[in-house]
C-alpha positions in Angstrom: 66.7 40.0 -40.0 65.5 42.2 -42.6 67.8 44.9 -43.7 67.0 48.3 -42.9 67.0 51.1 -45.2 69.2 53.7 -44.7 68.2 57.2 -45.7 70.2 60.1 -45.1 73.0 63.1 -45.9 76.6 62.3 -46.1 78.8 65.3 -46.9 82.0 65.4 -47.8 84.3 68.4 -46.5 87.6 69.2 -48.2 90.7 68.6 -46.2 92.3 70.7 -42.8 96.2 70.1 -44.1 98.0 69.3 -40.5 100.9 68.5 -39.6 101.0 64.8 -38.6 104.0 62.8 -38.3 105.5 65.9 -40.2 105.1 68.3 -37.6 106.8 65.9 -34.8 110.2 65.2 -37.4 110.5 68.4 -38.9 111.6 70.3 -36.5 109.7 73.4 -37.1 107.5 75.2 -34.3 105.5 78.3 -33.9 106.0 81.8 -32.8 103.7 84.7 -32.6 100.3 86.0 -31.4 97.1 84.3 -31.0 96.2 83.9 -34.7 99.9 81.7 -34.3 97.7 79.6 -31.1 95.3 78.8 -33.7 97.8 77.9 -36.2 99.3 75.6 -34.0 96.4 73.9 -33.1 95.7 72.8 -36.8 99.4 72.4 -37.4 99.8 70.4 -34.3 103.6 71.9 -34.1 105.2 72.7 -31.1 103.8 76.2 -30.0 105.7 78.9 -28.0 102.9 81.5 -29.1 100.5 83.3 -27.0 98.2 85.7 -26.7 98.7 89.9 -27.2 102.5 89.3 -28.5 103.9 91.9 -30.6 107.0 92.8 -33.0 107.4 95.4 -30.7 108.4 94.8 -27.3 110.0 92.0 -25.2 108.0 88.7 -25.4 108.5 87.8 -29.4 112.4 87.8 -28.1 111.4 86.0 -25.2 109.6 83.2 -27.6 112.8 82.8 -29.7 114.9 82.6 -26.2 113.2 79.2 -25.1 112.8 77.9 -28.7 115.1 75.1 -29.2 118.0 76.0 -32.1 118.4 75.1 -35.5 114.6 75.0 -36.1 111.9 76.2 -39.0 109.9 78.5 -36.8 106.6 79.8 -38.5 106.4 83.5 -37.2 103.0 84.8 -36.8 103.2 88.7 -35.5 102.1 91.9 -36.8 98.2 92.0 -36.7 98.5 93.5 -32.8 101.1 95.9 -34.0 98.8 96.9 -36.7 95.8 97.5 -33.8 98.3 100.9 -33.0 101.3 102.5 -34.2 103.4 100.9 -37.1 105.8 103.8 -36.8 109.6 102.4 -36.0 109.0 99.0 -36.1 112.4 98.3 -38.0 114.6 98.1 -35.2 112.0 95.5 -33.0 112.0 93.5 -36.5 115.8 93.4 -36.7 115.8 92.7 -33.1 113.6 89.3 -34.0 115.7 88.8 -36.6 119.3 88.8 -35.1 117.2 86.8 -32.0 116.9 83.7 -34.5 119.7 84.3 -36.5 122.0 83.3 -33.1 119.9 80.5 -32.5 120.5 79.5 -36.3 116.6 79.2 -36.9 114.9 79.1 -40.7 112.2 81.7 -40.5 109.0 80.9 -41.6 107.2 84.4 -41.3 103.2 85.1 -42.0 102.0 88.2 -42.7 98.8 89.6 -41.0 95.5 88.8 -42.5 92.8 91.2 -43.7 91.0 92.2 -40.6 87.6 93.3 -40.7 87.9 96.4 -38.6 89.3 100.0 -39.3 92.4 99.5 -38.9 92.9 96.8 -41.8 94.5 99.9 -43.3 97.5 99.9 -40.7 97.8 95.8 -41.4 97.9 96.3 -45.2 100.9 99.0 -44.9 102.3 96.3 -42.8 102.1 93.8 -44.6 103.7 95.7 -47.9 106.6 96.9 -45.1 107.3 92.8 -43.8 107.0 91.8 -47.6 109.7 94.5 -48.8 112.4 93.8 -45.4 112.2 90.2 -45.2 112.9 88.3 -48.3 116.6 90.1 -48.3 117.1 89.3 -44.8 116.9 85.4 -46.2 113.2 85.1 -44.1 110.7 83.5 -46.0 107.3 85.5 -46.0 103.9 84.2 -46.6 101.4 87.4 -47.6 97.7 86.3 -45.8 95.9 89.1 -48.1 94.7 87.0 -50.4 90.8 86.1 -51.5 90.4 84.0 -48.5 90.8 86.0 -45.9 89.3 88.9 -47.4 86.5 87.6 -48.3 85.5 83.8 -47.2 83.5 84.0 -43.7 86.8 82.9 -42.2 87.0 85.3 -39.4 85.5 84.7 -36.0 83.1 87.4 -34.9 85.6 90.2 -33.9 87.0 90.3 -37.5 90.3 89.5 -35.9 90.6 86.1 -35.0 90.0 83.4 -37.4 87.8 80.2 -37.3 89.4 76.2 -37.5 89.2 76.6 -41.4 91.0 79.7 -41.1 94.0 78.3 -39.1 93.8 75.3 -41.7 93.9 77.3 -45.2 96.5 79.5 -43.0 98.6 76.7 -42.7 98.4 74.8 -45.8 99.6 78.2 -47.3 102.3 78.5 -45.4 103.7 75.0 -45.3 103.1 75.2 -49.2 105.5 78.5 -49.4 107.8 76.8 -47.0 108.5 73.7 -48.8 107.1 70.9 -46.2 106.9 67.9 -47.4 102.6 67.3 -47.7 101.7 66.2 -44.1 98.7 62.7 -43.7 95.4 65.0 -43.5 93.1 65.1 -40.4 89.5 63.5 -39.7 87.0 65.3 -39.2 86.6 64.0 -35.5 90.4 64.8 -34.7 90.2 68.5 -35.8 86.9 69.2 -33.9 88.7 67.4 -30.8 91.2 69.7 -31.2 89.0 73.0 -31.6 87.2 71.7 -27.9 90.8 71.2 -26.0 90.2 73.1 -22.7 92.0 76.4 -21.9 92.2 77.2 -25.5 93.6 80.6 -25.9 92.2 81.9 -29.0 88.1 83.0 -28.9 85.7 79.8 -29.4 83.6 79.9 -32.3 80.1 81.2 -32.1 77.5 79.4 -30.3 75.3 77.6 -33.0 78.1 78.1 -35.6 78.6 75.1 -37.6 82.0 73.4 -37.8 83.4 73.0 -41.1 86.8 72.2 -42.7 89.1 74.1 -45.2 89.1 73.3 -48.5 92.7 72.8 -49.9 93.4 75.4 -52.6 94.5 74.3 -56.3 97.9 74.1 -57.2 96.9 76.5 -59.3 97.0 79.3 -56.6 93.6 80.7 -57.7 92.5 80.9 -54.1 89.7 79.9 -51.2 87.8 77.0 -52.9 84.6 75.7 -51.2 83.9 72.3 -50.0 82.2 69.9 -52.3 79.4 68.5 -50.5 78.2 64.9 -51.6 75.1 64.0 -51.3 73.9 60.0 -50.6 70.4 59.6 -50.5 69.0 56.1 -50.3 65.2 55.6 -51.5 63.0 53.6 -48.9 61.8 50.6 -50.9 58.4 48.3 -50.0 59.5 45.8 -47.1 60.8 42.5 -48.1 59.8 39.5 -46.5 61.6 37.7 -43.7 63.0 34.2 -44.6 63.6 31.5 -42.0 
């Protein structure tokens, strides 16, 4: 048989950093909100998140309660906290942190994001007030107010919650800060199996809304890079004969 030309667009998206056979032998996990259900669907770590958890309040405590001891826990809170009051949240924060201190946990906390609503304002003081307590507590704190998030498309339509290449730069951030060791990266078909799982907890992206992977930043640190998109295009040539 004759072969047939092949004409068409291959592209090439920069990789979602997950966790892989890291994330089953490192013993970390996640804690938090709903932006932390997203994060532990990129990260594939064990996820004792959920949705509308706050500093404030009993169910971050409850979290650290079931969470088995001695772990990295990768704490997302703060961006419902910053939807209302963040008057006298040092005492639920010490709270949290005394929680995992008895269950000897290394925390891994990340600060909230920029949100594209009016109260971003309340989330930026937040995030200067996490950023000054927790480094002297020994709690290792990941800022999210960078380019990125500002700026990059990587918010779902509320402006709150985040899109899979949101999660994915969130987490290749934070794993970077925390020292993991650099986890095998997904396929493209494993990632988008994971953003379909049923009963997921975090809003779906926008009907019609194109799927897409993160883009590792350079080492660098300069920030959100864009894909590279490759481009194979094969030209149709006369047909050639068929040979017995």
């Amino acid at each position: 048989m004759g072969v047939r030309a092949l004409a068409g667009v291959i592209c090439v998206l920069g990789c979602a950093f997950a966790a892989g056979a890291v994330a089953r032998d490192s013993g970390a996990i996640i804690l938090g909100d709903s932006l932390g259900v997203g994060l532990a669907e990129v990260s594939h770590l064990q996820n004792f998140a959920h949705i509308s958890v706050h500093i404030r309040g009993p169910k971050a405590l409850a979290q650290i309660r079931r969470a088995p001891a001695g772990v990295t826990a990768f704490v997302v809170l703060g961006t419902n906290d910053a939807n209302g009051s963040i008057a006298h949240l040092d005492k639920s924060i010490d709270d949290i942190l005394a929680a995992a201190e008895k269950k000897h946990m290394r925390l891994v906390w990340i600060g909230p994001p920029c949100i594209k609503q009016s109260w971003d304002t309340r989330a930026r003081q937040l995030d200067k007030m996490l950023a000054e307590k927790l480094p002297p507590r020994g709690v290792i704190y990941v800022p999210m107010r960078d380019q990125a998030f500002c700026t990059a498309g990587l918010h779902e339509p509320d402006g709150v919650h985040l899109k899979t290449k949101g999660y994915a730069y969130m987490w290749d951030k934070a794993r970077r800060v925390a020292g993991l060791a650099n986890p095998a990266p997904l396929t493209t078909g494993s990632v988008a199996t994971a953003a379909e799982t049923p009963n997921r907890t975090v809003p779906p992206p926008a009907p019609g809304a194109a799927f897409a992977l993160a883009a590792a930043p350079h080492s660098d640190a300069t920030g959100w890079q864009e894909p590279k998109i490759y481009v194979l295009r094969v030209k149709r040539g006369p047909p050639r004969p068929i040979r017995d």
